[in-house]
N, C-alpha and C positions, 0 to 999 in steps of 0.2 A: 558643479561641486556637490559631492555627497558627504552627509556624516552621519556615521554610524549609529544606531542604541546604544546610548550608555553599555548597556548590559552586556551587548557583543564585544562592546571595545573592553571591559572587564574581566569579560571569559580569554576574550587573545591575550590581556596581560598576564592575568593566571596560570596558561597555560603556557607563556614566552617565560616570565619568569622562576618556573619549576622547573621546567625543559633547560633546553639549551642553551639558550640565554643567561638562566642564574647561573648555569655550570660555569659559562664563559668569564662571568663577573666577577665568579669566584675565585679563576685562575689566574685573572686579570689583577685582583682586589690591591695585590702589593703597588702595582704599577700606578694604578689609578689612583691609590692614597697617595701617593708620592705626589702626581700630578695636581691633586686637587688640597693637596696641604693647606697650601694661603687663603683660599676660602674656606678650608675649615676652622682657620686661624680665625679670618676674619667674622664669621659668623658667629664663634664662639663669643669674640667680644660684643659683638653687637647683641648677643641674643644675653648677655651678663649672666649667668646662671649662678647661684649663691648657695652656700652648704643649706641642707634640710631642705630645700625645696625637691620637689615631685616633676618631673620633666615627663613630656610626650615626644619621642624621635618620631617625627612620622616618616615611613618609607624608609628607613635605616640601617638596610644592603649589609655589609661584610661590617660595618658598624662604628667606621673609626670616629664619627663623632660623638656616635653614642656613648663612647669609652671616654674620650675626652666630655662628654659633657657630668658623666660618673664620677672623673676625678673632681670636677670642679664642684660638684653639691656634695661631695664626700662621705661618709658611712651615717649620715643622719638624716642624706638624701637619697634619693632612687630617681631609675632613668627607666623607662618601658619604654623597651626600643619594636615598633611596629611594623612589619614588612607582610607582603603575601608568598616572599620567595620564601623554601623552608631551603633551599642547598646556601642561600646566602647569610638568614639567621642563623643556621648552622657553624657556616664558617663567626659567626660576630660573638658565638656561644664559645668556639676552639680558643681566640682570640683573647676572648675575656679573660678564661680560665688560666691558660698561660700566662695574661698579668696581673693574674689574682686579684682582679677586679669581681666581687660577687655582690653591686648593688643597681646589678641589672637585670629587668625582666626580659628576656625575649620572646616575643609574641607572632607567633604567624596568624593574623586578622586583619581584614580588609578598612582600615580604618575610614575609609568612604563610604560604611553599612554597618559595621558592630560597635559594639558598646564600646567606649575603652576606660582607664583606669581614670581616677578625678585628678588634673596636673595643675600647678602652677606657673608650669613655661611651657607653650609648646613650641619644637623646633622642628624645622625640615630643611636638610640639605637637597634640594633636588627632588622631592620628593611627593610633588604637592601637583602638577602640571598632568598628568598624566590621567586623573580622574574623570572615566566617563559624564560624568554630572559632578558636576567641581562646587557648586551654589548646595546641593545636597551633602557633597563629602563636607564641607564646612560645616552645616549648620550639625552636621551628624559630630564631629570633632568638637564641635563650640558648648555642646549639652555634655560636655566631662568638664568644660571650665569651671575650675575653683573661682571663688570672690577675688575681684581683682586678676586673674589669670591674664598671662601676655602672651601674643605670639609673633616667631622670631625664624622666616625664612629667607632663602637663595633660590631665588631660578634664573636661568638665561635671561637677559637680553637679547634684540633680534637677531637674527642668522648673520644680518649685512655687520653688525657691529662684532662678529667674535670669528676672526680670521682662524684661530685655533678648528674650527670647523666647518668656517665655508672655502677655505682653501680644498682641504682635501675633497669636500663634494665636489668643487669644479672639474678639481683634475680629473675624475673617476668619471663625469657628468658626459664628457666629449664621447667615451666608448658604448654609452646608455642609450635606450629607447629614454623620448621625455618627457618627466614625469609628471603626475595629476597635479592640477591648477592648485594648491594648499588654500585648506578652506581657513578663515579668519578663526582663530581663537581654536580651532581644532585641538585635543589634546595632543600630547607632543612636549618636546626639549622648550622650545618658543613659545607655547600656550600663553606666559603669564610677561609676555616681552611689553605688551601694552598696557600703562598703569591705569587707565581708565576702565579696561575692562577687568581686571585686577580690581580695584573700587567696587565695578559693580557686583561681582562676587561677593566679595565679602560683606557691603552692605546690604545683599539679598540673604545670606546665610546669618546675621545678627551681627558681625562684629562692628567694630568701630572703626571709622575711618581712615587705613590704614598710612604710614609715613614708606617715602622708599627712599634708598640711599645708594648711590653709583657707588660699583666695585668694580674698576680697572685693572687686570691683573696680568702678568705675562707669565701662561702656561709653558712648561716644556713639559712637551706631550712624549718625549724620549723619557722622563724620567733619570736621566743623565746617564743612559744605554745608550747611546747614540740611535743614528738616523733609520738603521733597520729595527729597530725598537720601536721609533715612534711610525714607522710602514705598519707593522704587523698589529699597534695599540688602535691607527687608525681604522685598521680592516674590521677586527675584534670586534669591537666595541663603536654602538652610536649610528649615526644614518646610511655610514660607504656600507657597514657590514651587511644594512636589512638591504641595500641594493645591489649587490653583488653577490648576496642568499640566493644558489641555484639558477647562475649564469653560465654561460660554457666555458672551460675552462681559456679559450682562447681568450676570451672579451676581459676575465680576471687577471689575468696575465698581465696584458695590455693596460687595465686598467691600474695592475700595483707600480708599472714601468711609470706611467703619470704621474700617481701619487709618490713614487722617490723621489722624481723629479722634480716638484712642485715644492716638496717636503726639504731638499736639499735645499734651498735658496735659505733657509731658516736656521740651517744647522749652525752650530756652533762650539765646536769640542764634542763632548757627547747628548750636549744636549740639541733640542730644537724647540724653540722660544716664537711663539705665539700669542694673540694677543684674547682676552678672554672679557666678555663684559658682562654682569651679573645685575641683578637689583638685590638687594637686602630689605627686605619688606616685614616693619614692624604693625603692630595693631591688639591690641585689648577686646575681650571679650564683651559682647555691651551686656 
């Protein structure tokens, strides 16, 4: 098992999310709000954000929580919503504007290395796993905590508990060469699946002993487009797409005939209803 330099795994992010990737996100963004509603729901309440408070989005993509967490602290409050994609702050900048929301910053900075603004809530939908040096991206986030400062995210749970995504890996998995042994705690979707090492994170970066709370949810990955909707959001988007990036087109073929088929057993009207498992992970700055 190998893993990378932080450094390296932060130039491929930079460079996946300016590229091709953010564009994808971007086109994607409607669908995948749609998709990921109820844990925006639920994060929002967990993460309770109050008017005049100062919010950190970290990693805050096409932005839809950041807009919701805008409305919630209201015009006496502000959101710095922080990403590295500029095609997806982009679109959370179009977004905003259109709903006349203007008490948000959008920031293209690497918030696992630059300074950021001084907040009193920090929140990350997803947003927080993917950091070459995750114990450094913390303690670098924890030096803008105001006194008292909380923080309030979402990441996966393991691959074996969120059928919403290891369904469609199997199906695709059968037409694959297969794949490298996954190193423990690797960045990635799963990174923060184990709350022990979660703990250890965060009490090597200064904060305080974090709480976690199960979030059970059943995604429809159609978005209520039916079943070639949720084929095409699978391909898109998440792990089929970076395994099937520059396969011959027979093996892609074969491989989307699996995935309708695997996808079909779940359908239901137009949707396709899957089952999704999260952590909501709270903790204080110490």
């Amino acid at each position: 098992m190998f893993m990378p330099h932080p450094d390296e795994i932060n130039a491929d992010m930079l460079a996946f999310w300016n590229g091709a990737g953010g564009q994808t996100w971007v086109a994607r963004q409607e669908h995948t709000d749609i998709t990921l509603a109820p844990v925006t729901d639920a994060l929002l309440a967990f993460a309770a954000p109050k008017p005049g408070q100062q919010v950190a989005d970290i990693g805050c993509g096409c932005g839809a929580p950041t807009l919701a967490l805008a409305h919630a602290v209201g015009p006496t409050g502000r959101v710095a919503g922080y990403d590295i994609s500029g095609p997806m702050l982009a679109e959370g900048e179009r977004r905003a504007g259109i709903a006349g929301i203007a008490n948000v910053d959008w920031r293209k900075v690497d918030p696992a290395t630059e300074a950021l603004d001084q907040y009193d809530l920090l929140v990350s939908a997803f947003g927080t796993m993917f950091f070459g040096d995750r114990v450094a991206a913390f303690a670098n986030m924890r030096r803008a905590a105001a006194p008292g400062a909380r923080m309030a995210i979402a990441c996966w749970r393991a691959l074996d508990e969120n059928p919403w995504m290891a369904v469609p890996m199997a199906a695709v998995a059968r037409h694959l060469p297969p794949r490298p042994v996954a190193v423990p705690h690797a960045p990635g979707m799963f990174a923060f699946a184990d709350p022990g090492h979660v703990t250890e994170v965060l009490a090597a970066a200064g904060w305080m002993p974090p709480s976690f709370e199960r979030l059970d949810l059943v995604l429809d990955i159609a978005a209520g487009r039916g079943l070639e909707e949720a084929v095409i959001q699978s391909t898109q988007i998440g792990a089929v797409n970076s395994w099937l990036r520059n396969q011959p087109d027979k093996i892609v073929a074969a491989s989307i005939a699996s995935l309708r088929e695997a996808l079909g057993v779940y359908a239901d009207g137009d949707s396709v209803r899957l089952r999704g498992a999260m952590w909501l992970i709270g903790s204080a700055a110490g």
